[in-house]
N, C-alpha and C positions, 0 to 999 in steps of 0.2 A: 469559561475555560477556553482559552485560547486555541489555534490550530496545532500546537505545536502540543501543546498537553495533551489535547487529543489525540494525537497520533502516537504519542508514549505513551498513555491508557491502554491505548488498543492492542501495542505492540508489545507491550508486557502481559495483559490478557493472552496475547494471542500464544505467546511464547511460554507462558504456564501452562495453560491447556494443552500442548501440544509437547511439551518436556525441552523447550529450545531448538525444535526439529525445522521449523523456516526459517529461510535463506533469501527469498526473493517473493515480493509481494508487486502484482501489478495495482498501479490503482490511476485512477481517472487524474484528468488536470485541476480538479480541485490543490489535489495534494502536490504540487509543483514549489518547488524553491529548497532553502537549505534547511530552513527550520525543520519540516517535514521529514529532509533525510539524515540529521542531525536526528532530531527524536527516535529515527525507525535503529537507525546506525549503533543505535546506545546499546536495543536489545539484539544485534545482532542479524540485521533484518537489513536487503537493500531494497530500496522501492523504486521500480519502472513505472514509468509514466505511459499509459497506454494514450496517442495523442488520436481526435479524431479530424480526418480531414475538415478544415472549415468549410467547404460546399455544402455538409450535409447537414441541416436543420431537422429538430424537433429526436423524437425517439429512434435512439439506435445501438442498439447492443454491439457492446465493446469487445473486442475481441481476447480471449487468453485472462478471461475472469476466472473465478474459484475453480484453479487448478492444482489437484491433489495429484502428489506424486509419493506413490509409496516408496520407502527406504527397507 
Protein backbone atom coordinates (compact mmCIF):
# COMPACT_ATOMS: atom_id res chain seq x y z
CA UNK A 1 0.00 0.00 0.00
CA UNK A 2 1.38 3.05 -1.14
CA UNK A 3 1.53 6.44 0.95
CA UNK A 4 -1.26 7.90 -0.53
CA UNK A 5 -3.61 4.89 0.32
CA UNK A 6 -2.44 5.00 3.48
CA UNK A 7 -3.28 8.30 4.26
CA UNK A 8 -7.02 7.66 2.77
CA UNK A 9 -7.25 4.52 5.03
CA UNK A 10 -6.53 6.56 7.99
CA UNK A 11 -8.62 9.41 7.00
CA UNK A 12 -11.53 7.60 6.38
CA UNK A 13 -10.99 5.52 9.70
CA UNK A 14 -10.51 8.47 11.27
CA UNK A 15 -13.51 10.42 9.99
CA UNK A 16 -15.97 7.26 10.66
CA UNK A 17 -15.08 7.17 14.17
CA UNK A 18 -15.32 10.51 14.81
CA UNK A 19 -18.73 11.17 12.62
CA UNK A 20 -16.70 13.70 10.10
CA UNK A 21 -15.86 15.88 13.01
CA UNK A 22 -11.83 16.66 11.88
CA UNK A 23 -10.82 19.38 10.09
CA UNK A 24 -7.07 19.64 10.52
CA UNK A 25 -4.60 17.00 11.22
CA UNK A 26 -0.84 17.88 12.10
CA UNK A 27 1.40 15.17 11.02
CA UNK A 28 5.26 14.85 10.66
CA UNK A 29 7.23 15.33 7.30
CA UNK A 30 6.86 12.07 6.44
CA UNK A 31 3.46 12.95 4.99
CA UNK A 32 4.75 16.08 3.07
CA UNK A 33 3.62 16.46 -0.82
CA UNK A 34 0.23 16.44 -2.66
CA UNK A 35 -0.50 12.82 -2.79
CA UNK A 36 -0.80 13.02 1.08
CA UNK A 37 -3.02 16.17 0.96
CA UNK A 38 -4.84 14.95 -2.00
CA UNK A 39 -5.87 11.71 0.05
CA UNK A 40 -6.60 13.75 3.49
CA UNK A 41 -8.56 16.43 1.15
CA UNK A 42 -11.06 13.80 -0.16
CA UNK A 43 -12.37 12.94 3.46
CA UNK A 44 -12.48 16.45 4.36
CA UNK A 45 -9.44 16.67 6.32
CA UNK A 46 -6.32 19.36 5.78
CA UNK A 47 -3.03 18.19 6.82
CA UNK A 48 -0.18 20.65 8.48
CA UNK A 49 2.99 19.76 8.37
CA UNK A 50 4.63 20.15 11.76
CA UNK A 51 8.28 20.85 10.32
CA UNK A 52 11.35 20.16 12.83
CA UNK A 53 14.28 22.45 12.88
CA UNK A 54 17.13 20.56 10.98
CA UNK A 55 19.90 21.36 13.90
CA UNK A 56 18.12 18.98 16.01
CA UNK A 57 19.03 15.16 15.86
CA UNK A 58 17.73 12.09 17.20
CA UNK A 59 14.35 12.11 19.64
CA UNK A 60 12.20 14.93 19.75
CA UNK A 61 8.77 15.46 20.44
CA UNK A 62 6.85 17.52 17.99
CA UNK A 63 5.06 19.97 18.93
CA UNK A 64 0.65 20.38 18.63
CA UNK A 65 0.37 16.29 18.31
CA UNK A 66 -3.13 14.66 19.28
CA UNK A 67 -4.87 17.63 19.79
CA UNK A 68 -8.69 17.23 20.82
CA UNK A 69 -10.76 19.98 20.58
CA UNK A 70 -14.27 19.62 21.72
CA UNK A 71 -17.23 20.98 19.43
Amino acid sequence: MGGRERVAALAEAVQEATGDLVELVDVDQGYTGPDAEIAADDEGIDLEVVKLPEAKRGFVLLPRRWISVDT
